[in-house]
N, C-alpha and C positions, 0 to 999 in steps of 0.2 A: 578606471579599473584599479580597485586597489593591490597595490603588492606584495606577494607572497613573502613570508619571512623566511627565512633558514631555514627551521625546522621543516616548516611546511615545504619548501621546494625537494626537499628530502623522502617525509614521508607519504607525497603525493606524484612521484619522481615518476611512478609508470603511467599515470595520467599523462604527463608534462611531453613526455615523447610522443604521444598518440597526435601529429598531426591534428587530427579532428577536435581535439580536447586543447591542448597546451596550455600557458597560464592564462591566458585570457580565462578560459573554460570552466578551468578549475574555479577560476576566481568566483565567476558565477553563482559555481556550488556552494561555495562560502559563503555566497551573499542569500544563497534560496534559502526559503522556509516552507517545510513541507510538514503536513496532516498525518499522518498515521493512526486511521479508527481500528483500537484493536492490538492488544501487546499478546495475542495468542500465537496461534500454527500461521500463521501469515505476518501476521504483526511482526514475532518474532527475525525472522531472516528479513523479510524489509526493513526495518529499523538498524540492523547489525550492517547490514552490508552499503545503506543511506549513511552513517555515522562512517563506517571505514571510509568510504568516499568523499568524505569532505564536507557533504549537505550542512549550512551552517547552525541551523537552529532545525528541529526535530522537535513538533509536540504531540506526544503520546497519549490516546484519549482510551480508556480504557475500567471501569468500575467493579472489576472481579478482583479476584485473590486469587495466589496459585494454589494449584493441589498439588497433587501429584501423581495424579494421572495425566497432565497437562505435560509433565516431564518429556513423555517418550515421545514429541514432537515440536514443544516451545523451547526452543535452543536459547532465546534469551534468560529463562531462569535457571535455577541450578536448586539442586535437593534442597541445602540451607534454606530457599527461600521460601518454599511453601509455609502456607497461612499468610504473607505477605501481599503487600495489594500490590499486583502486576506491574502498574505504571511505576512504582519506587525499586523492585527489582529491575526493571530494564533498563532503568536510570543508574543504576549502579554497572549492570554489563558493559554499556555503553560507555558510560564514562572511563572505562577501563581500556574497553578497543580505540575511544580516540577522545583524551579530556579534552581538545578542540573545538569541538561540538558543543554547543548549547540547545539545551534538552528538558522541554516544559513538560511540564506532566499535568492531564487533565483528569478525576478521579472524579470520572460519572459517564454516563451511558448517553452519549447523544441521540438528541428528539429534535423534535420540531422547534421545540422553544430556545435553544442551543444553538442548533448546528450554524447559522450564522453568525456567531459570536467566535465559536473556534476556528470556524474553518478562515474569518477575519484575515485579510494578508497573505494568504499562503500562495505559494509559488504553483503545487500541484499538489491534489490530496490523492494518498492510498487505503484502499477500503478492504481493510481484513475481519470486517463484522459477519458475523455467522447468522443474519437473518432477511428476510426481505421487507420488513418493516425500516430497519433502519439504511436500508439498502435506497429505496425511494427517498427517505429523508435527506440521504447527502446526496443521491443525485439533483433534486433541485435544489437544494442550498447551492450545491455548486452551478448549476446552469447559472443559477440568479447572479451570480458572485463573479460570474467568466472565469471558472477557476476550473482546471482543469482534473479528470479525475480518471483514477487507473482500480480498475473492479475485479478481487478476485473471490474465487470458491473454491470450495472441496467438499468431496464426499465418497467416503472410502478408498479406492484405490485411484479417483478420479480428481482432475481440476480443471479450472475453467478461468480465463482472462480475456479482458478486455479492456481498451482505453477509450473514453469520454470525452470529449476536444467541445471549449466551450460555444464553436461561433454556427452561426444558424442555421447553416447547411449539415451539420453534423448529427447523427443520431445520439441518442440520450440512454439512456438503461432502461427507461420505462418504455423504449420504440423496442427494444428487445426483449420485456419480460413487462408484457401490458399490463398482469395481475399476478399477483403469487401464485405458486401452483399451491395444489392439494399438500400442506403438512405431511402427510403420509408419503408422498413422493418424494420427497425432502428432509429426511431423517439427518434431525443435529449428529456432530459427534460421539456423545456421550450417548446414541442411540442404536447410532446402525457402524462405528468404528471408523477407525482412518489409519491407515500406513503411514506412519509418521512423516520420512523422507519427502512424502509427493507433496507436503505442506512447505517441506523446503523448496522444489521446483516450481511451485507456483509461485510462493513469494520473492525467490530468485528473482524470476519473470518477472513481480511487479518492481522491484526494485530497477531492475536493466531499464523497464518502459522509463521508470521516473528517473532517471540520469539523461534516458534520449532525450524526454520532453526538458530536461532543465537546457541540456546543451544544444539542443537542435538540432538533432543528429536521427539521420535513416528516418524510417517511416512506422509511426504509432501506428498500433493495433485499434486503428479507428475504424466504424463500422465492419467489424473484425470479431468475432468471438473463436479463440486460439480454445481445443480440448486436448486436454491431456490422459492420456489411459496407461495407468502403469502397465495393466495385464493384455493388452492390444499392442497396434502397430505402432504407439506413442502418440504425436501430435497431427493432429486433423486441423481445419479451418471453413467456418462458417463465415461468412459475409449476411452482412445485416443493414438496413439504410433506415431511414425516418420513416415514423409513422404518423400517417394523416390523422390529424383530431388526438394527436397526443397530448394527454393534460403539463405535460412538466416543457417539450419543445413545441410543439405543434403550435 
C-alpha cells in the first residue's frame, strides 16, 4: 500500500475516519484509473466529485466544444470557456479542485475501433454519452475487458442508473435495452429540454456507485435500473437479470 503524504492525509481527512474507507482505501483511489465517456450534464459532476476524491488518474473522453447552452447544466465549464473543446476545459476545473489528480484527456468520440484502446487499464468506466449507439459500444468493450461499468441517462425532468459488473452471471446493458427504442421516444437534449440540477443527481449517483465499486463498499446497482422523477415521488427501482441469446453476455 503506498503512503499517504501530508498533504494528502489532510485533504482526504474525511475519507480517513470513515471506518470503511481509511488509508488503505483512500490509497486505492489513488492508485484507480477511471473512464469518464463524456465531459457534459453527467460527465460534468462525475468528473468534479471523482477528482475531489482522490481517484488518481481520470481520462476524459469527450469530442465536442462548449456552448453555452451547455452552461445551465455542465458545472465543469464556466462562460470563458465556450468555443473551447470540453475535454481542455474540464481539465483545467479539475486541476483546480485537486492538482493531485492526473487527467488524460481523449478529443474524439468513441466507436468500435476505439473504445478498447481507452477504456485500456481502467479500474471502472462511467458512461455519460447521450446515445444508444455509443451506449452498446462501451457495454461490450467493457464486458470484453472485465471492466466494470456504471450507466447513466436523462431526459427532461427524468434520469436513470445503473451499474454493469463484468463476471458471467451478471447482466449486461444490452439484457436491459435489447435494441434502441424509436428516436422519437428518445429526444436528445437540445430537443425535448432538461432541468439542469437532475443531471447533477444523476451524475452524483454515478460518481457514489464508482467510489463503492473502487472501495468495495455496500451493494452496486447491479441487475438494478434506479429512476429518478423530479416531478413524482423521486426514486423507484426496477430489477432486471440476463438475457437468453444475448449477443454482448449471452
Amino acid at each position: 500500500m503506498r503512503e499517504l503524504t501530508e498533504a494528502e492525509f489532510h485533504r482526504y481527512a474525511r475519507h480517513l475516519i470513515l471506518d470503511e474507507v481509511g488509508e488503505e482505501g483512500q490509497a486505492r483511489l489513488l492508485d484507480a484509473r477511471v473512464v469518464v465517456i463524456g465531459a457534459g450534464g453527467l460527465g460534468a459532476p462525475v468528473s468534479m466529485y471523482l477528482a475531489a476524491a482522490g481517484v488518481g488518474t481520470l481520462v476524459l473522453v469527450d469530442d465536442d466544444t462548449v456552448d453555452l447552452t451547455n452552461l445551465q447544466r455542465q458545472i465543469v465549464h464556466a462562460t470563458d470557456a465556450v468555443g473551447r473543446p470540453k475535454v481542455a476545459s474540464a481539465i483545467d476545473t479539475l486541476a483546480r479542485i485537486n492538482p493531485g489528480v492526473r487527467i488524460e484527456a481523449v478529443e474524439s468520440r468513441l466507436d468500435a475501433g476505439n473504445a478498447a484502446r481507452i477504456i485500456a487499464g481502467a479500474s471502472a468506466v462511467v458512461d455519460g454519452s447521450d446515445n444508444f449507439a455509443t451506449r452498446y459500444v462501451l457495454n461490450a468493450a467493457c464486458r470484453a475487458a472485465a471492466v466494470p461499468l456504471i450507466a447513466g441517462a436523462l431526459s427532461r425532468f427524468e434520469g436513470q442508473l445503473t451499474t454493469i459488473l463484468p463476471d458471467a452471471s451478471a447482466p449486461c446493458y444490452r439484457c436491459l435495452f435489447p435494441e434502441a427504442p424509436d428516436p422519437a421516444l428518445t429526444p436528445s437534449c437540445e430537443e425535448a429540454g432538461i432541468l439542469g440540477a437532475v443531471a447533477g443527481v444523476i451524475g452524483t449517483l454515478q460518481a457514489t456507485e464508482t467510489l463503492k465499486l473502487l472501495l468495495g463498499l455496500g451493494e452496486p446497482l447491479a441487475g438494478r435500473l434506479l429512476l429518478y422523477d423530479a416531478l413524482g415521488p423521486g426514486f423507484q427501482e426496477i430489477r432486471y437479470g440476463k438475457r437468453q441469446g444475448c449477443p454482448d453476455c449471452g
